[in-house]
N, CA, C and O atoms as CSV, one atom per row, in Angstrom:
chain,resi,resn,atom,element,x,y,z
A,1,UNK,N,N,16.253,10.138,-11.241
A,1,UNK,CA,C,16.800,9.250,-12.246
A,1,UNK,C,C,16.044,7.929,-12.245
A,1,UNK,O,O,15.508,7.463,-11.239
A,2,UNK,N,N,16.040,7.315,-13.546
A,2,UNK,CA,C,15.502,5.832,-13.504
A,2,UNK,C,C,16.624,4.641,-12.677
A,2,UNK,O,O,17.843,4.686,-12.512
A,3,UNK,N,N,15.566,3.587,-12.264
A,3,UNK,CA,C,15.879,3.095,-12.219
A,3,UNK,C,C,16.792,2.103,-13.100
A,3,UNK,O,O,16.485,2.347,-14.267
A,4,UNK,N,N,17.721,1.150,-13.076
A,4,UNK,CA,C,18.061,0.277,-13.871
A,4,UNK,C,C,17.037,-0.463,-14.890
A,4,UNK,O,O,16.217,-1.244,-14.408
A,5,UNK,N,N,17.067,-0.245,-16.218
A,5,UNK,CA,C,16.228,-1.397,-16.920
A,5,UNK,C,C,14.560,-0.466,-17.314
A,5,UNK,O,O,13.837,-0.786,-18.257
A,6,UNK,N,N,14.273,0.627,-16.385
A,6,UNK,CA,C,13.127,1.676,-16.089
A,6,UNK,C,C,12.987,1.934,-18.007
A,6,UNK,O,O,13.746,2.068,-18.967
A,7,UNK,N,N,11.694,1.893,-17.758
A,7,UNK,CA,C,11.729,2.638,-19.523
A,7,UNK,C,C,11.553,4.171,-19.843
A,7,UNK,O,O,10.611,4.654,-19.215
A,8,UNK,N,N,12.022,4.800,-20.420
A,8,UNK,CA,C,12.328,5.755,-20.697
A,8,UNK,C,C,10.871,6.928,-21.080
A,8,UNK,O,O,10.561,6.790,-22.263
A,9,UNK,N,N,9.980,7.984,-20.353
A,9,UNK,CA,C,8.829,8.592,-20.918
A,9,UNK,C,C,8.906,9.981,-20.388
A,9,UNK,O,O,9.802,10.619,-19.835
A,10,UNK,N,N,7.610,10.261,-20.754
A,10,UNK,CA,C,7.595,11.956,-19.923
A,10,UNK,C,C,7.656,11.710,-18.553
A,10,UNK,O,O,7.137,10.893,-17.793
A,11,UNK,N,N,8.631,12.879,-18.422
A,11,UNK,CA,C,9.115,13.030,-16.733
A,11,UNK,C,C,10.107,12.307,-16.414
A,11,UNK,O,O,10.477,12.301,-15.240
A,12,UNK,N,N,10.844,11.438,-17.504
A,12,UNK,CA,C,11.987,10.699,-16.843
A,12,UNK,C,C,13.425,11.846,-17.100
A,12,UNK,O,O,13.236,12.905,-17.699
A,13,UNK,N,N,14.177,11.644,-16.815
A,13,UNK,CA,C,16.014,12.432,-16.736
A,13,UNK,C,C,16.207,11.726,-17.049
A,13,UNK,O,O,15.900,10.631,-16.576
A,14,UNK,N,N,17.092,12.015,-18.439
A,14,UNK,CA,C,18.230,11.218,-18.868
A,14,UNK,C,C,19.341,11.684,-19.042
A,14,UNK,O,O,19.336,12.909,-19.161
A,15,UNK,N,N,20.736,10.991,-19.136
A,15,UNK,CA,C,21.108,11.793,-19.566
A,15,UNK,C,C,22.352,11.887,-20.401
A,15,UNK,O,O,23.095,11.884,-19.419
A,16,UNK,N,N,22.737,11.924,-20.866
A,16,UNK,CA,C,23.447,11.894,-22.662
A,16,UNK,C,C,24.913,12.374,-22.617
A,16,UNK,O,O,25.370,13.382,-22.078
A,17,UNK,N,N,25.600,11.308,-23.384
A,17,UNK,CA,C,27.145,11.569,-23.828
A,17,UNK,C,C,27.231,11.758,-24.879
A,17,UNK,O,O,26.760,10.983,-25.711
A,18,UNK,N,N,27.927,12.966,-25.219
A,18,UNK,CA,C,28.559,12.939,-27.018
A,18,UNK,C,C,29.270,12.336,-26.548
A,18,UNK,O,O,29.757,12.301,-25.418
A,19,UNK,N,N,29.442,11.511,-27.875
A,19,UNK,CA,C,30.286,10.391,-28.019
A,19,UNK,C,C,31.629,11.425,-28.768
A,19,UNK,O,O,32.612,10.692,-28.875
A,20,UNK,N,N,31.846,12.387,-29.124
A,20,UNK,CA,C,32.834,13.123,-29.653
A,20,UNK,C,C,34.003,13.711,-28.607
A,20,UNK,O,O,35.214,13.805,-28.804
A,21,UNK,N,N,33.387,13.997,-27.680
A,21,UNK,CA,C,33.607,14.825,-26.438
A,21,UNK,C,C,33.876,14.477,-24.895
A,21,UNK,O,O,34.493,14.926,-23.929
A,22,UNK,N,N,32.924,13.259,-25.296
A,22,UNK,CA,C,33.050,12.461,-24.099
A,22,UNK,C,C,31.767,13.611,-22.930
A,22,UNK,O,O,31.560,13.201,-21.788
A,23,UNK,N,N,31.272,14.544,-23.260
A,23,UNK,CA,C,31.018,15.670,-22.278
A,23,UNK,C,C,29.211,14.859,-22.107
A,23,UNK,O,O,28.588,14.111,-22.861
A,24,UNK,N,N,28.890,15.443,-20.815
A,24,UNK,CA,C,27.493,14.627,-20.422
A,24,UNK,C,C,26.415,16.035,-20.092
A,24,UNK,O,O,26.694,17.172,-19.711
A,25,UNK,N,N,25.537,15.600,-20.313
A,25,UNK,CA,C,24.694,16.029,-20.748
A,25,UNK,C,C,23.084,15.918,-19.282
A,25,UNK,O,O,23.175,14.769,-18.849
A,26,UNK,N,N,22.039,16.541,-18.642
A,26,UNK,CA,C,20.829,15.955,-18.432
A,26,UNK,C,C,19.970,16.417,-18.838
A,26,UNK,O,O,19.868,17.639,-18.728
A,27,UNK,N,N,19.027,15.718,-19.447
A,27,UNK,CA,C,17.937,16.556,-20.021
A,27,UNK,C,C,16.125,15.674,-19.530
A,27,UNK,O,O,16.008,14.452,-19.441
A,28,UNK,N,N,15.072,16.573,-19.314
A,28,UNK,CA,C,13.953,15.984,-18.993
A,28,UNK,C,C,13.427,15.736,-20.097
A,28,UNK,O,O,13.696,16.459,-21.056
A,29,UNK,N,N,12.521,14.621,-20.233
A,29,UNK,CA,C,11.577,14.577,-21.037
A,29,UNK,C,C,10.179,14.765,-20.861
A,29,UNK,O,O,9.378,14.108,-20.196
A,30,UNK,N,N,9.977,16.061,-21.773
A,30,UNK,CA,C,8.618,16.500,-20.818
A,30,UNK,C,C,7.557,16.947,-22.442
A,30,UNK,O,O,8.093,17.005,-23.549
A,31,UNK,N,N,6.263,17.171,-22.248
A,31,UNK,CA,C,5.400,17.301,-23.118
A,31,UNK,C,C,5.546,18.283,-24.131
A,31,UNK,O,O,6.461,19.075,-23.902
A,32,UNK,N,N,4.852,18.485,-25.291
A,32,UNK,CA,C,5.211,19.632,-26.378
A,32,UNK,C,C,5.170,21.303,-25.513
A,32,UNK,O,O,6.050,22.163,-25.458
A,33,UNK,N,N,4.140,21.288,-25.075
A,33,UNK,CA,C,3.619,22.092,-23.861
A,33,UNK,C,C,5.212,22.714,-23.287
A,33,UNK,O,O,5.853,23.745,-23.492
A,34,UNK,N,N,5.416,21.466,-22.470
A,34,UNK,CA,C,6.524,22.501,-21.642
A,34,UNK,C,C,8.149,22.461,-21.853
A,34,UNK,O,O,9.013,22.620,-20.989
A,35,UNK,N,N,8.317,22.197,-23.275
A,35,UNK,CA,C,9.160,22.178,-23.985
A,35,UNK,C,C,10.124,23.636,-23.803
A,35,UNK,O,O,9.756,24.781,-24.065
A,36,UNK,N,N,11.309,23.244,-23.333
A,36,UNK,CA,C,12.312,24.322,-22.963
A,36,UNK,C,C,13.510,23.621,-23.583
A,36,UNK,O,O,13.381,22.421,-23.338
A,37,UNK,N,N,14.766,23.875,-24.369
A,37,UNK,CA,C,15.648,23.178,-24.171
A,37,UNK,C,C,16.791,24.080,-23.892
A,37,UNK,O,O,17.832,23.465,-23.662
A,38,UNK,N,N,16.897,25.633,-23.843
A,38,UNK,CA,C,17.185,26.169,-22.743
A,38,UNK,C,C,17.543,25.718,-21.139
A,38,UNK,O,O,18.562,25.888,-20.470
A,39,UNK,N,N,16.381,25.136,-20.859
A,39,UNK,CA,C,16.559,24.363,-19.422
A,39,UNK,C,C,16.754,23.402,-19.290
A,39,UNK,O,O,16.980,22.966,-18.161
A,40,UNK,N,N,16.760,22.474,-20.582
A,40,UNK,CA,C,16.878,20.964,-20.502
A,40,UNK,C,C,15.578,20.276,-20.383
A,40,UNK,O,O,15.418,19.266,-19.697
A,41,UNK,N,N,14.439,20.988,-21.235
A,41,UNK,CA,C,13.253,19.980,-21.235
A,41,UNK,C,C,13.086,20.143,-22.644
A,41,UNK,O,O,12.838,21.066,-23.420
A,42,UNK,N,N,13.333,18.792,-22.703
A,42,UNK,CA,C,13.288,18.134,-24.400
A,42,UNK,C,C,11.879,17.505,-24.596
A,42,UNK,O,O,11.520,16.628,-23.811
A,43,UNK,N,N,10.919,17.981,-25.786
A,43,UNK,CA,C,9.848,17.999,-26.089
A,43,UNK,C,C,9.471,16.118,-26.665
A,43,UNK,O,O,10.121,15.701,-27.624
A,44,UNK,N,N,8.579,15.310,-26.085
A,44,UNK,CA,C,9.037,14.085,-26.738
A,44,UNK,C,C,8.411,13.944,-28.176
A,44,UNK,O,O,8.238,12.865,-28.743
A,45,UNK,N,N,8.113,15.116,-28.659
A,45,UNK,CA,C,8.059,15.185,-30.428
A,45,UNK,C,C,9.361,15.615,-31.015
A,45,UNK,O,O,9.618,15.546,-32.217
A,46,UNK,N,N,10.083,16.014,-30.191
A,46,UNK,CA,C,11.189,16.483,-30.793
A,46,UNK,C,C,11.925,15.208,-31.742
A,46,UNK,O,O,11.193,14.226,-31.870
A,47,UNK,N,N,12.963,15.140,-32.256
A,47,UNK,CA,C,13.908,14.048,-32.498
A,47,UNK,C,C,14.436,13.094,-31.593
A,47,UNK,O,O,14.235,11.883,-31.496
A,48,UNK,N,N,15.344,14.090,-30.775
A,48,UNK,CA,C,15.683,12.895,-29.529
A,48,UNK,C,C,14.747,12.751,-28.573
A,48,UNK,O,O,14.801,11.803,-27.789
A,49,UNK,N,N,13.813,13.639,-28.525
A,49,UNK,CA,C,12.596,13.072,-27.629
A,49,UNK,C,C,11.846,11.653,-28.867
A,49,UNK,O,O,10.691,11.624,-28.441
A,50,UNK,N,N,11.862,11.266,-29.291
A,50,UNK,CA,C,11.041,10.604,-30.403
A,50,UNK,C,C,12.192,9.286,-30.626
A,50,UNK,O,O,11.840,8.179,-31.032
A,51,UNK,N,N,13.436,9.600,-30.323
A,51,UNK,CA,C,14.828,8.531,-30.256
A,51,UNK,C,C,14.749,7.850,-28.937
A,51,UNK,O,O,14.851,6.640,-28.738
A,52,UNK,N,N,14.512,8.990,-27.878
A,52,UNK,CA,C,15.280,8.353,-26.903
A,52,UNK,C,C,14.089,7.718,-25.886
A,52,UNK,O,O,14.443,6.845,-25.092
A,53,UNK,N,N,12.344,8.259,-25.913
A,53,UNK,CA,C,11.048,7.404,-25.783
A,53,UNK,C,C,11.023,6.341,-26.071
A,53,UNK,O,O,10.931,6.023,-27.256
A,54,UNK,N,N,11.121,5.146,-24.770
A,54,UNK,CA,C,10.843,3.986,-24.632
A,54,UNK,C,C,11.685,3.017,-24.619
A,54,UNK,O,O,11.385,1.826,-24.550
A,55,UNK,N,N,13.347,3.707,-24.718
A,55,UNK,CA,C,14.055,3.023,-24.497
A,55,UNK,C,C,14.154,2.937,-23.136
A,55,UNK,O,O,13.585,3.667,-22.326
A,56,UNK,N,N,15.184,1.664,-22.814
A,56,UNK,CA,C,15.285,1.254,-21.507
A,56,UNK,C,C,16.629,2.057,-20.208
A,56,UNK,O,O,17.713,2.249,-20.759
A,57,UNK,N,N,16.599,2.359,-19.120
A,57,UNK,CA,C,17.408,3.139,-18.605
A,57,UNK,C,C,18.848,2.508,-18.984
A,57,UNK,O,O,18.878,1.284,-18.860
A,58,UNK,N,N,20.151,3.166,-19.459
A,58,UNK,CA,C,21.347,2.178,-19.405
A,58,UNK,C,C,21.302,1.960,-21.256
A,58,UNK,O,O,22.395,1.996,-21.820
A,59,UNK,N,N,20.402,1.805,-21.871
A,59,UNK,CA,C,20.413,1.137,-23.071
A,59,UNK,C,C,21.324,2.167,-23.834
A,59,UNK,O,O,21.399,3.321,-23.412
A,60,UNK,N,N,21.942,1.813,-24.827
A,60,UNK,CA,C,23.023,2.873,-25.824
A,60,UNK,C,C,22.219,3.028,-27.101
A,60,UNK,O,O,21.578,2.136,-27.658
A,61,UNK,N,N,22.369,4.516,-27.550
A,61,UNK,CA,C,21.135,4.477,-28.711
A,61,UNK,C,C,22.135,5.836,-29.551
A,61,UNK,O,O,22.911,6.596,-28.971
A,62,UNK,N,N,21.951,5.829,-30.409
A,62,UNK,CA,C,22.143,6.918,-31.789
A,62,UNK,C,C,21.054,7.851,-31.504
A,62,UNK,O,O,19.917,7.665,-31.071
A,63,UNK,N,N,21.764,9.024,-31.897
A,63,UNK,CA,C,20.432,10.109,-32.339
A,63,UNK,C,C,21.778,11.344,-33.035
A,63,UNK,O,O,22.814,11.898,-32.666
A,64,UNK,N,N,21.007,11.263,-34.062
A,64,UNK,CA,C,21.720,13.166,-34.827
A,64,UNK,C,C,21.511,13.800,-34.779
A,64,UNK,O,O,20.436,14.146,-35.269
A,65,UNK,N,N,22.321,14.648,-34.130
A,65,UNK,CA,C,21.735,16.548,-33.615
A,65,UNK,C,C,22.304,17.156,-34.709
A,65,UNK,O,O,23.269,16.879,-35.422
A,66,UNK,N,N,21.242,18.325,-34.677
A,66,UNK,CA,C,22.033,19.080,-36.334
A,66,UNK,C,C,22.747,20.063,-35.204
A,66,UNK,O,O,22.467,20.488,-34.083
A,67,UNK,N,N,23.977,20.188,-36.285
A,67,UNK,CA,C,25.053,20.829,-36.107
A,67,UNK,C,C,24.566,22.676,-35.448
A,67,UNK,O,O,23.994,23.514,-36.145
A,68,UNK,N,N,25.103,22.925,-33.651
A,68,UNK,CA,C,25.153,24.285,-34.163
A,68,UNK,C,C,25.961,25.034,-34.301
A,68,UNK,O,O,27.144,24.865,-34.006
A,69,UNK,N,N,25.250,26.447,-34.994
A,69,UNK,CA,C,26.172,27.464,-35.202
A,69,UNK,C,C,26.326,28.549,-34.876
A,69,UNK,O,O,27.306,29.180,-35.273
């Protein structure tokens, strides 16, 4: 995990609350390459890889997941 304040890139864990659910989430951020989200490696071209790159550890941020089904 990052440190406090750590900025957010490939190879960092983060890791994510729906805000609906309250339910938590960890996911890596790792290259197009080794893109799994099966396992929890979120591609940083993806959306929330592309949202959640470069923010700071701790920081609160938006991102929209499309709905699944």
């Amino acid at each position: 995990m990052l440190k406090l304040n750590s900025t957010i890139n490939i190879g960092s864990s983060v890791v994510v609350e729906q805000m609906k659910t309250k339910q938590r989430f960890t996911y890596k951020i790792v290259s197009i390459g080794e893109a799994d989200a099966s396992s929890g490696k979120i591609s940083t071209s993806s959306p929330f890889g592309e949202a959640v790159v470069g923010k700071k550890s701790g920081e609160v941020f938006l991102c929209k997941a499309p709905e699944v089904k």
